[in-house]
PLY file of the C-alpha trace (Angstrom):
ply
format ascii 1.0
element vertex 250
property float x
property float y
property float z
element edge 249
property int vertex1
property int vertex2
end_header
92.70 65.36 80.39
93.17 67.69 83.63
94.54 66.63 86.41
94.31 69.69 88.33
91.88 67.92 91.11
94.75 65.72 92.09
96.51 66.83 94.91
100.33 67.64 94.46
103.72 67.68 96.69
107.02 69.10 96.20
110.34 67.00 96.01
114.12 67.73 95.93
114.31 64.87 93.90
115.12 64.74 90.10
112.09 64.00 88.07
111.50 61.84 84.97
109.49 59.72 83.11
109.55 55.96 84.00
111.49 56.65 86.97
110.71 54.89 90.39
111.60 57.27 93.78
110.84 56.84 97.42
109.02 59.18 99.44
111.43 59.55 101.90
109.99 63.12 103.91
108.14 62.18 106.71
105.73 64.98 106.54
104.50 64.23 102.62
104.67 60.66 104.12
102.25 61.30 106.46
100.36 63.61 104.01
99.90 60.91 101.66
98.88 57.91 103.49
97.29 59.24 106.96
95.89 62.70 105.74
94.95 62.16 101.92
94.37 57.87 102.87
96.07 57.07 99.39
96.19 53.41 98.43
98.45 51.63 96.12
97.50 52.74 92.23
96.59 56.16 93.69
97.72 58.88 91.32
99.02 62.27 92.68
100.93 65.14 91.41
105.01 66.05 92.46
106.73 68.47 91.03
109.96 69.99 91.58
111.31 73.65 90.09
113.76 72.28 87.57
111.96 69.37 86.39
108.58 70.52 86.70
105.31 68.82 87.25
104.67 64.66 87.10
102.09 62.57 87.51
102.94 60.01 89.86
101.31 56.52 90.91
101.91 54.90 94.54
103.44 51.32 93.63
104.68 50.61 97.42
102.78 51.12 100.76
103.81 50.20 103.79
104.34 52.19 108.09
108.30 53.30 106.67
107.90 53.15 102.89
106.24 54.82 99.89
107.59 53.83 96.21
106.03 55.80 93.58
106.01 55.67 89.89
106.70 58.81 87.76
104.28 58.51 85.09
103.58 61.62 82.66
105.05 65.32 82.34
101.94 67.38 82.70
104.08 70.55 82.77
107.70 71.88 82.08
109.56 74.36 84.64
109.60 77.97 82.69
111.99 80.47 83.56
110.37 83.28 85.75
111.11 87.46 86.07
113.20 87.55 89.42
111.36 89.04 92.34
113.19 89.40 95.01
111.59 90.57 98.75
113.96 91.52 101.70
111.82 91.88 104.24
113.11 92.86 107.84
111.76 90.62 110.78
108.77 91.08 112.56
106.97 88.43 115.04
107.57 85.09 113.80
103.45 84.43 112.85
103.49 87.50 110.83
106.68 87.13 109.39
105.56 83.33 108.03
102.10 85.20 106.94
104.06 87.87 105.17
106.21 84.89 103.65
103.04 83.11 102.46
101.51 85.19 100.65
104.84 86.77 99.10
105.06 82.65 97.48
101.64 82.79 96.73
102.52 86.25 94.69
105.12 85.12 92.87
108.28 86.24 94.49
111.81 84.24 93.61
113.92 84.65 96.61
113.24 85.86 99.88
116.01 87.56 102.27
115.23 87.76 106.01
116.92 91.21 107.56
117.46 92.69 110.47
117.06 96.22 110.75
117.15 98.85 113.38
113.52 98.86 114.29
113.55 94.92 113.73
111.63 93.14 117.32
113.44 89.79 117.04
117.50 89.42 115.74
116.78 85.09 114.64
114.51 82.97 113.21
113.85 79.32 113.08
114.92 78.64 109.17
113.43 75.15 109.14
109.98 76.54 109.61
110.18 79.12 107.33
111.31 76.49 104.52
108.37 74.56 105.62
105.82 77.64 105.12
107.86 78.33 100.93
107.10 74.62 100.19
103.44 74.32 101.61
102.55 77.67 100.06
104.31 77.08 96.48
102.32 73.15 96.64
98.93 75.38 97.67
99.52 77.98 95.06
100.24 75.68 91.90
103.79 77.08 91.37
106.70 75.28 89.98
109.62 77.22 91.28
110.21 77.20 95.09
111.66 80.33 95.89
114.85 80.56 97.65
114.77 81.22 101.18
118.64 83.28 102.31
120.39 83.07 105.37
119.75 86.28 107.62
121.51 88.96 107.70
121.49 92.69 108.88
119.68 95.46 106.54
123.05 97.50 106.17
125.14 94.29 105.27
122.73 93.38 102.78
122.42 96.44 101.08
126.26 96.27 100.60
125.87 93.17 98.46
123.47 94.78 95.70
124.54 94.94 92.53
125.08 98.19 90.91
121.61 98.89 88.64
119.43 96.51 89.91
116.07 97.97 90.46
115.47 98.75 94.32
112.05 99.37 95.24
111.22 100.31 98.80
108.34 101.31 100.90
108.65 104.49 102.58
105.90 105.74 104.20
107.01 109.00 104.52
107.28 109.28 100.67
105.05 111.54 99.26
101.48 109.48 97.67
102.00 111.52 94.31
105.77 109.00 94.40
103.80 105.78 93.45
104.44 102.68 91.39
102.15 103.97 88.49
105.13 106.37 87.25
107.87 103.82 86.93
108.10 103.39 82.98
110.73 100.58 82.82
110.03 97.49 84.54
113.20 94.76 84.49
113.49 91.20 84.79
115.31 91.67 87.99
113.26 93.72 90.71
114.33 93.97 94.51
111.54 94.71 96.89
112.50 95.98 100.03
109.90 96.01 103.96
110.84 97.98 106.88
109.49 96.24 110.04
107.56 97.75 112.71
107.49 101.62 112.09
109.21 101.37 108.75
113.52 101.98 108.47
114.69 104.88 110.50
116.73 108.21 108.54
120.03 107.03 108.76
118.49 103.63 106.86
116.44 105.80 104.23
119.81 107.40 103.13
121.51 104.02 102.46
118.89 103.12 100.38
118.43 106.60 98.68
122.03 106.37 98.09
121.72 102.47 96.11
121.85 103.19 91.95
118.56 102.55 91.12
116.75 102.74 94.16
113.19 104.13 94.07
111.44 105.28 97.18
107.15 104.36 97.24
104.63 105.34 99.05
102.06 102.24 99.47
99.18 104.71 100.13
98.08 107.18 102.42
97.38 104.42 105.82
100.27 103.22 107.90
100.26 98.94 106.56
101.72 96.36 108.98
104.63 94.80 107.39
102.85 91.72 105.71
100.11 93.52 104.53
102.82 96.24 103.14
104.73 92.49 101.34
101.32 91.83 99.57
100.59 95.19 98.71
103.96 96.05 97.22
104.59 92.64 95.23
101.30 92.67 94.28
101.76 96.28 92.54
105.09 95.09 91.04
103.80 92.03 89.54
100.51 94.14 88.10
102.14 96.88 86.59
104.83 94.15 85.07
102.16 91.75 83.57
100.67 95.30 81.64
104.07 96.02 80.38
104.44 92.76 79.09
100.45 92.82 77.72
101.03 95.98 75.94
104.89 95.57 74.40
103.12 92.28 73.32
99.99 94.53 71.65
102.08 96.26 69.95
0 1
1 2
2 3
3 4
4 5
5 6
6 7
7 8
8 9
9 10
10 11
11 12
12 13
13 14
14 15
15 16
16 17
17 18
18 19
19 20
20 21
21 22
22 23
23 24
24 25
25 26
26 27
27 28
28 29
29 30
30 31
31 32
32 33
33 34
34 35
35 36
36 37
37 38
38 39
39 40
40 41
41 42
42 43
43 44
44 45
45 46
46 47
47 48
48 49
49 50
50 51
51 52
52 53
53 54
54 55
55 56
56 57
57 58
58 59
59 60
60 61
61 62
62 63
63 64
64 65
65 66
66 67
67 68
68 69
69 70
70 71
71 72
72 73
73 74
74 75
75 76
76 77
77 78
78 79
79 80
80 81
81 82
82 83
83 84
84 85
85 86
86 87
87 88
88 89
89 90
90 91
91 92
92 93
93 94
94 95
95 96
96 97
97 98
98 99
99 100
100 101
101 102
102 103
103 104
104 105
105 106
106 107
107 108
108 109
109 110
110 111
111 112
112 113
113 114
114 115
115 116
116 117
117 118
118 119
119 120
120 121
121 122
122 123
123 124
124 125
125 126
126 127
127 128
128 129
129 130
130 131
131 132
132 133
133 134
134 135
135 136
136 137
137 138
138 139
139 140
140 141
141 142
142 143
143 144
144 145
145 146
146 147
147 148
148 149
149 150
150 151
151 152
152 153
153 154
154 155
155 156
156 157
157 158
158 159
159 160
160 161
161 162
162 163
163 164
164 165
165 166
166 167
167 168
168 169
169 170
170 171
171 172
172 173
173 174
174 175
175 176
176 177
177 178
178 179
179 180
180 181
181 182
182 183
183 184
184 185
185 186
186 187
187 188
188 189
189 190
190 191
191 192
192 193
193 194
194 195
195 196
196 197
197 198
198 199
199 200
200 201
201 202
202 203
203 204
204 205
205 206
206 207
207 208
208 209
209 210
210 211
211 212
212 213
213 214
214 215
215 216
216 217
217 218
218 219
219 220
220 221
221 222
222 223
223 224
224 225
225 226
226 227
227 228
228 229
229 230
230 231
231 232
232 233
233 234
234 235
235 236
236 237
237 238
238 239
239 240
240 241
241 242
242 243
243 244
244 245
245 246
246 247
247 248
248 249
C-alpha cells in the first residue's frame, strides 16, 4: 500500500514505532487541524532526517493539543552525497527562492555569505529555517539540510578543507570551462554563488587559489543569483547521478 497521497510534516522529534508524541509547533498545529481539517483517526505522514518517514494517526484533538500515534516505518533515512551551496546574499525574496529550490535539488547544507558585491550584510534566520522545512516536506525529502550561521565570503573560504571539491560560477570563465569536463565527481562537492554582478578580482583569486577549486561558466547569459543556484546544483547533481549510472554499468 502507498501512502504517498497523505500529506506529511517534519519533526525534531525522535521517531518510532508505537510511540505517542505531541504536536507541539504551532504552525504544523495549525496545518493539521485548521488548514488540512484532520479529525481524530486521521492518518498523516512525519518524518524526521535520522529516523525517517512514519505513518502517524491523530489520537488527541483539542484548541492547545494534538497527540499522535506513530504507527508504521514507511521509509528509512539513507545517507546522502554532501552538497554543499554558499551562496552570497541577495534580496531576502530571492534569497528564500534561491534557498527553495536549492532543498528541492538536493543540497545538504546551505551557508549564507556576505561578499563584496553582497546588497544586504543580515538575514532573518528563523525564516529561512522555515522556507528548508516547508520545501524538504513539499519535495518528499528525508534529510533537512542544514542551514549555517552567516558569515563573510573571505572568512568562509578560510575554513575549507584542503581537497574538497570547490565549484564556482564565474561568469567571466570561458563557456569551453564547463561542468561536462570534470571526470571525478566526490561525495563531498562545495558549490559556491556570487550575488549581484558575480565576486569581484580580488575574490576570484581567493578562490582560484583554494586546492581544488574549479572555476564554471553557467553559459553564455548573465543568470540572477537563484536562477545561477538551480542551474549549477542542478548540473552537479546530473552529471553525478551519470557517474554513478555508468560505474554501476560497468
Amino acid at each position: 500500500m502507498t501512502f504517498n497521497h497523505l500529506h506529511r510534516i517534519y519533526t525534531n522529534t525522535i521517531l518510532n514505532e508505537n510511540l505517542v508524541i505531541n504536536i507541539d509547533d504551532p504552525q504544523h498545529q495549525h496545518y493539521l487541524k485548521t488548514v488540512l481539517r484532520l479529525k481524530i483517526k486521521d492518518q498523516f505522514r512525519i518524518f524526521n532526517s535520522e529516523d525517517g518517514e512514519y505513518l502517524a494517526q491523530i489520537l488527541q484533538l483539542s484548541k492547545n493539543n494534538l497527540e499522535v500515534k506513530i504507527l508504521s516505518c514507511l521509509r528509512k533515512s539513507l545517507k546522502e552525497p554532501e552538497l554543499i551551496l554558499g551562496i552570497c546574499l541577495i534580496k531576502a525574496d530571492r534569497m528564500l527562492e534561491a534557498v527553495n529550490m536549492a532543498v528541492q535539488l538536493g543540497v545538504t547544507e546551505i551557508v549564507p555569505l556576505i561578499s563584496a558585491r553582497s546588497q544586504l550584510r543580515n538575514i532573518n534566520h528563523q525564516r529561512f529555517l522555515k522556507c528548508i522545512i516547508e520545501a524538504t516536506e513539499q519535495s518528499e525529502r528525508l534529510l533537512m539540510p542544514s542551514f549555517k550561521p552567516l558569515m563573510s565570503l573571505e572568512n568562509y573560504i578560510s575554513t575549507i578543507q584542503i581537497n574538497e571539491m570547490i565549484i564556482y560560477a564565474n561568469e567571466k570563465e570561458n563557456i569551453a570551462n564547463t561542468m561536462k569536463l570534470i571526470k571525478h565527481w566526490p561525495d563531498r562537492i562545495l558549490v559556491i554563488i556570487g550575488s549581484e554582478g558575480g565576486f569581484t578580482e580580488a575574490e576570484l583569486k581567493m578562490l582560484a587559489t583554494l586546492s581544488g577549486s574549479i572555476s564554471i561558466s553557467l553559459g553564455n547569459n548573465i543568470l540572477r543569483t537563484e536562477t545561477a543556484v538551480a542551474t549549477a546544483i542542478a548540473q552537479v547533481q546530473l552529471m553525478r547521478e551519470k557517474l554513478c549510472h555508468l560505474e554501476n554499468y560497468w
